[in-house]
N, C-alpha and C positions, 0 to 999 in steps of 0.2 A: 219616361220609363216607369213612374210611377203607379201609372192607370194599368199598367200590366197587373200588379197584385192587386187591383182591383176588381179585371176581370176575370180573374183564375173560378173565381167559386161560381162565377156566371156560366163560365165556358163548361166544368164539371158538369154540372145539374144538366146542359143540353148532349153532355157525354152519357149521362146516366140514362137519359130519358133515350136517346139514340140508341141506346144499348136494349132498352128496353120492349122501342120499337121491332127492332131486327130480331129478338124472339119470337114476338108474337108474329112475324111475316112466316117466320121460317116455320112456324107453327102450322100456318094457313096453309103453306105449300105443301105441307107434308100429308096434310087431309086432301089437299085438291089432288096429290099423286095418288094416294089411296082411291078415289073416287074415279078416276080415272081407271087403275089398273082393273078394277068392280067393273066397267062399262065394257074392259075388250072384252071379244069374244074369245 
């Protein structure tokens, strides 16, 4: 049980980063909807 508080600051930094990901995705999508709704006729 020990190695648990070990990996807690490990596991954070890949939460941060995960977190950080999933804006920039939702970022894209919301240009790629825009770009899309430009194309219908």
């Amino acid at each position: 049980m020990e190695y648990v508080g070990l990996l807690a600051p490990i596991a954070f930094v890949f939460a941060i980063s995960a977190l950080a990901q999933l804006g920039a995705l939702k970022k894209e999508v919301e240009e790629l909807r825009e770009q899309i709704e430009h194309m219908r006729p």
